[in-house]
Legacy VTK file of the C-alpha trace (Angstrom):
# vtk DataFile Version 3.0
C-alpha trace
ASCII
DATASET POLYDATA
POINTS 167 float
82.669 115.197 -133.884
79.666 113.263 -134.383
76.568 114.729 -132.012
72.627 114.029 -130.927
73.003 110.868 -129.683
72.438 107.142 -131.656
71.306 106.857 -135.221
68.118 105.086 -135.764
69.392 101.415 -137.299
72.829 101.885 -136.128
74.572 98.853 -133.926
74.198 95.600 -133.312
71.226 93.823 -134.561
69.066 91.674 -132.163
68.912 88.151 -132.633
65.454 86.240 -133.433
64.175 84.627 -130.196
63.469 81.490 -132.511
67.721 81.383 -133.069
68.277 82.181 -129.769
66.206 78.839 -128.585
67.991 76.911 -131.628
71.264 77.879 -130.523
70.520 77.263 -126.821
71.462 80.954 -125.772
67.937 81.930 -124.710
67.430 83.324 -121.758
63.596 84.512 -120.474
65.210 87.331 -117.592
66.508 89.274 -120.972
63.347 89.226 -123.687
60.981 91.685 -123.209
58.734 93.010 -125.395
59.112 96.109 -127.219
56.273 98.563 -125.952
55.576 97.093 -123.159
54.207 99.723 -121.170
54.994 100.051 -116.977
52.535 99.544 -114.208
50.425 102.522 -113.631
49.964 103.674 -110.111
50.032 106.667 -107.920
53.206 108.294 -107.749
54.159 108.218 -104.098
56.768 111.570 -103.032
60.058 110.382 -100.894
60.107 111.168 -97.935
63.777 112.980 -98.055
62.135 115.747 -100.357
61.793 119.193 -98.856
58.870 120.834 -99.003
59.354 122.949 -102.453
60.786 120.138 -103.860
57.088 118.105 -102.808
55.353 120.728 -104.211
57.354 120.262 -107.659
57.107 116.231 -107.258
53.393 116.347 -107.302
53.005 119.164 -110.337
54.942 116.678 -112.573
53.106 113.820 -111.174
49.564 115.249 -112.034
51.150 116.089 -115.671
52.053 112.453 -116.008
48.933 110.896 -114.723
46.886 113.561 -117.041
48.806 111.733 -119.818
48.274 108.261 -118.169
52.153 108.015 -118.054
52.347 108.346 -114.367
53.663 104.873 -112.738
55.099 104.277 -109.111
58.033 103.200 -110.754
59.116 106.587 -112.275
58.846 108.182 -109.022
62.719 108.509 -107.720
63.272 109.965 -111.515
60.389 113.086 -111.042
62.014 113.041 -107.574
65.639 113.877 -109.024
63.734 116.710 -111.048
61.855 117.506 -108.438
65.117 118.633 -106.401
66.766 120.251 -109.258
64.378 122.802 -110.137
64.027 123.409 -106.382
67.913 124.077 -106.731
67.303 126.333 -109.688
65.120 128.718 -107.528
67.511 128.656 -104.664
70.477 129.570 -107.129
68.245 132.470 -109.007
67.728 133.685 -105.771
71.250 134.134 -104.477
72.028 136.027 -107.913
68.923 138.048 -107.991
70.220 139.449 -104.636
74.012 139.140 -104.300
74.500 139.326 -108.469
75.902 137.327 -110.690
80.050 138.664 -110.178
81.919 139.134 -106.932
85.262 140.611 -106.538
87.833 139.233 -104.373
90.844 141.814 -103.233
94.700 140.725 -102.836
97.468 142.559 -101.144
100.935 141.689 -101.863
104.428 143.886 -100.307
106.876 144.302 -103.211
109.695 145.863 -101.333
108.411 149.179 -99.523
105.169 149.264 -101.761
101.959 147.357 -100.947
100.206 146.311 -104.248
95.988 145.260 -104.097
94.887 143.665 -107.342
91.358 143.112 -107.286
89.396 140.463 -109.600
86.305 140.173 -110.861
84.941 136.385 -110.933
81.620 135.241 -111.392
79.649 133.634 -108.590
79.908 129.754 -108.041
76.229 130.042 -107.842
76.183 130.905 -111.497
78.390 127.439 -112.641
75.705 125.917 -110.323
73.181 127.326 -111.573
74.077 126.241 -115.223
75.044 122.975 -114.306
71.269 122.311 -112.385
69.128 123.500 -115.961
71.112 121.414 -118.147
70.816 118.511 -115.352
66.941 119.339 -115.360
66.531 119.863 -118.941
68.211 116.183 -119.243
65.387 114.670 -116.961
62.754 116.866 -118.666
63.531 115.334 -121.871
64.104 111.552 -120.419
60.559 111.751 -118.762
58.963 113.342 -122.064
57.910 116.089 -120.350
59.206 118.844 -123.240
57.065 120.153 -126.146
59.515 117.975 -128.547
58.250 115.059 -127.013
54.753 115.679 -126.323
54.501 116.141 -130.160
56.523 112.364 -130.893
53.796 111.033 -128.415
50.283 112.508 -130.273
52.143 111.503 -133.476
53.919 108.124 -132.752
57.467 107.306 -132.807
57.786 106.235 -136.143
57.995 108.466 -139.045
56.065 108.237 -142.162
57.963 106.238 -144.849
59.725 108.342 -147.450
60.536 108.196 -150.707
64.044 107.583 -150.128
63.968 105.836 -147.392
65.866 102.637 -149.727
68.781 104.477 -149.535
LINES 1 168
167 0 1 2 3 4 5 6 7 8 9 10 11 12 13 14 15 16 17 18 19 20 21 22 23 24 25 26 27 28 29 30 31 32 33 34 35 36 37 38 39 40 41 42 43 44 45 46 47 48 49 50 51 52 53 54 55 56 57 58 59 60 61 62 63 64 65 66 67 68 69 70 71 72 73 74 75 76 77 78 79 80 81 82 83 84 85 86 87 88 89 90 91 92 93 94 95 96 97 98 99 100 101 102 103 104 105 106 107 108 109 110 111 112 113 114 115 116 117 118 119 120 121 122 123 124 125 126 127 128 129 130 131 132 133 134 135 136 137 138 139 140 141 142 143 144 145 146 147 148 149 150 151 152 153 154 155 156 157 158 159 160 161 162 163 164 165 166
């Protein structure tokens, strides 16, 4: 199974905007131009936000204005990470303390004889817990906050042309 997300070049090509006029199917709501950066601003925190998750907000939002990426319209996305690392504290928390397995006890009469069969299962904090860093690490990489990234942005997106790139 094919993984990692489109291929550079792969899909439909985009029509010329001077064919697009020509054939009548031009339409000004849907051309914009490639690079075009968005507004910069201050990054305002919601309201909703609790106060961990404010004090996450505004870390990420001094990273991106340090990198003059920061932009008012970005700021519902650092929210969203904002609230899932908070979530990723709370979880570590619970297993720090309560651990990372339970086990649950059952009692069942067979005849004259009681049986208990006990279970170990992990926490549901622990599914959460997994689910919130690979929810965070998403955003992390969608806002190019990761080291990946930060190296695509000193260097520019596209790669130096190779030898075999004709093939």
């Amino acid at each position: 199974m094919p993984r990692g997300g489109a291929r550079p070049n792969s899909g439909r090509k985009r029509k010329e905007p001077a064919l697009k006029q020509l054939a009548g199917t031009e339409r000004a709501d849907r051309e914009n131009e490639v690079g075009t950066p968005a507004s910069t601003g201050a990054m305002i925190c919601p309201l909703h936000l609790s106060d961990l998750a404010q004090l996450h907000f505004e870390s990420l939002a001094k990273i991106l204005e340090e990198q003059d990426r920061a932009s008012p319209h970005y700021a519902e996305h650092v929210a969203l990470l904002a609230q899932r690392l908070e979530q990723i504290q709370r979880y570590q928390a619970v297993i720090e303390v309560e651990g990372d397995t339970f086990t649950s006890e059952s009692a069942k009469k067979i005849g004259n004889q009681l049986v208990v069969t006990r279970m170990v299962r992990a926490r549901p904090e622990v599914a959460m817990l997994s689910e919130a860093m690979r929810h965070a690490q998403s955003l992390i990489a969608e806002l190019m906050l990761n080291p990946a990234a930060a190296l695509r942005i000193a260097s520019g997106h596209k790669p130096e042309a190779g030898a075999f790139d004709e093939f």
